[in-house]
Structure formats: structure tokens, C-alpha cells
N, C-alpha and C positions, 0 to 999 in steps of 0.2 A: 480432564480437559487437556488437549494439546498444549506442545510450550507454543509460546508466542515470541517466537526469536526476530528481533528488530534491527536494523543499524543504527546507530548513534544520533547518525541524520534524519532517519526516520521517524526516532521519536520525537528529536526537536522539529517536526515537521508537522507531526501528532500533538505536541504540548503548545506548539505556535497556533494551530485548526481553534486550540480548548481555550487558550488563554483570548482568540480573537472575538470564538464564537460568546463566551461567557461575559469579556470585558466591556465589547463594544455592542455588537450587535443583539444581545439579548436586552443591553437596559435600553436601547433604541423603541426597540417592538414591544419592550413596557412601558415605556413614554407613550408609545403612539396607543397601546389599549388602553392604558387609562383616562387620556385624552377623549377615546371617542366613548367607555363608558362613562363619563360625566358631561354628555351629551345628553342622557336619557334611556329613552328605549333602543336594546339592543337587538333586537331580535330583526332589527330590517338595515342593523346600522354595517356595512362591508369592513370599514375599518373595525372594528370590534372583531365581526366575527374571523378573519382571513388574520388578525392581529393572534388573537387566540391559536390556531391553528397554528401560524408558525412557530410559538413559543411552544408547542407540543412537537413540533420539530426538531427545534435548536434542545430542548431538554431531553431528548431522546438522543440527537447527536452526541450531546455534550455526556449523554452516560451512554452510551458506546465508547466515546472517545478515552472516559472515565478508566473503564473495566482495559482498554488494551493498555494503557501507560500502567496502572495495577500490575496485571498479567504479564508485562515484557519482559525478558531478557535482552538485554544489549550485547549484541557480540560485534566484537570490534574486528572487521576482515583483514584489517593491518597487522593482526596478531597472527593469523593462519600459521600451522608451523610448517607444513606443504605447500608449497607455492604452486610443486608441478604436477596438482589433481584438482579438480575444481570443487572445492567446498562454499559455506556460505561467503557471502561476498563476494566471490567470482565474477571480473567481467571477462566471457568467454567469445571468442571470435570463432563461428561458426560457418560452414558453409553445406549446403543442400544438394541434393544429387544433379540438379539443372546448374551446378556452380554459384548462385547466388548467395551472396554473402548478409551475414548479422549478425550483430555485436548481443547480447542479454546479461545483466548484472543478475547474478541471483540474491535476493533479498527476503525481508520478512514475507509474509501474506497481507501484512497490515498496510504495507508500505509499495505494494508493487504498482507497477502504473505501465503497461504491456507499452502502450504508445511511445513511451520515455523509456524502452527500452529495459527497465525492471519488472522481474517477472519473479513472483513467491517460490519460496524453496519446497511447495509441496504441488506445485503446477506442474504436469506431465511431463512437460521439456525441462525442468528442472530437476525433477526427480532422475531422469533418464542421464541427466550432463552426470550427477554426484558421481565421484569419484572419478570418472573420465580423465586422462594425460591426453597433450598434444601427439594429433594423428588417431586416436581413439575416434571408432564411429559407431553412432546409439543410433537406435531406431525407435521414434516415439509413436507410439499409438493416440491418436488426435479422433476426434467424432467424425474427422471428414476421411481418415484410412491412416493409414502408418507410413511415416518419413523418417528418410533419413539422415543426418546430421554430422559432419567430418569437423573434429575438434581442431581447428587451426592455432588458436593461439588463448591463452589464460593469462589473467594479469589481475592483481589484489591493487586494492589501494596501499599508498605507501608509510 
């Protein structure tokens, strides 16, 4: 199995998801099924059935959520002992060949979230930054053709 390399943040991010999903909102949707199974007949009753259903959600989140806090490694990016190559943690200030600029933190895969700007250390433009210094330019191959990317500026947490 792959390692499952995280940030520190991510995992309390991941233990915050498990502690919320298990604490709160699972003994809620077991209030509410057993509520409507002591109604009677279930077979026509929505709360029963759509109740059930979720609890086979939240119990499959909650062992996914289970297996990656298990599986993680924390690596802490304020340790980096290179500051001037982009490794895990990396927020790297990038620019495209039309000039346009973008900032990407590299992170777990567990923890990435594209829109927020985190993006997994085994994601193509991830994979292509590793190792990169400022003025370094990668060419990533994407499903839509190949781009390419002029490393402006690196910066770790502190």
C-alpha cells in the first residue's frame, strides 16, 4: 500500500470529520431510526428507510476516515531541511505561459482540496513541481495537453 503522508493540519482536519461524524451526527440518525422503527411497519415508513441508509453512509465514512488516520504519516513542512526545492508542504508561487499566476500547497492526497488551493503530492502538477528551485520550468502533462509552469517563488510554513 502507498504511504499516506499528511500535514499535521490535515489530520486534525480528518480526526475533527471522525470525531464529528461518530459524536454527533450518527447517534442523531439513530434517534431518528429508532423513533420511526417503533412506529411499526417499515417497509412504507421514509424515515426508517432513508435513516438506515444514511447510517450506512456515515459507517462507511467513518471506516474510510478510520483506515487513513491508521495509515498516516505526519510530516511536518516546517521541518524541510531544503527550503530552496519544493518538497512536501510547499507553497509554490507559479506562473503559466499566458503569464497567469497560482499559488498550490503541496499536501497529502487525503487532505488536498484543488479549489483551496491544496493539491496531493502524487497529482501531476505535484509530481512535476518535486524537486523544482525558483526559475525552474516543468512541463505537466494534463488530460486536456501539456503546460507549462515557471517556478516564481517557494515558501514552507514556519
Amino acid at each position: 500500500m502507498a504511504d499516506r503522508y499528511i500535514t499535521a493540519e490535515g489530520l486534525a482536519r480528518i480526526r475533527a470529520e471522525y470525531e464529528d461524524l461518530f459524536g454527533v451526527e450518527r447517534p442523531k440518525v439513530v434517534e431518528t431510526v429508532s423513533w420511526a422503527a417503533s412506529l411499526g411497519d417499515r417497509s412504507e415508513n421514509a424515515d426508517y428507510i432513508y435513516g438506515k441508509r444514511r447510517l450506512r453512509e456515515i459507517d462507511r465514512r467513518l471506516g474510510h476516515l478510520a483506515r487513513i488516520m491508521k495509515l498516516a504519516k505526519v510530516v511536518d513542512p516546517s521541518a524541510q531541511p531544503t527550503r530552496d526545492e519544493v518538497r512536501f508542504g510547499a507553497t509554490v508561487e507559479l506562473a503559466d505561459d499566458g503569464g497567469n499566476g497560482r499559488a498550490v500547497t503541496i499536501v497529502g492526497d487525503d487532505e488536498a482540496d484543488a479549489s483551496a488551493g491544496r493539491i496531493g503530492w502524487s497529482a501531476p502538477l505535484a509530481r512535476a513541481l518535486i524537486g523544482a528551485r525558483i526559475g525552474d520550468e516543468r512541463i505537466v502533462r494534463l488530460p486536456a495537453g501539456e503546460k507549462s509552469y515557471e517556478v516564481i517563488n517557494i515558501s514552507y510554513p514556519v
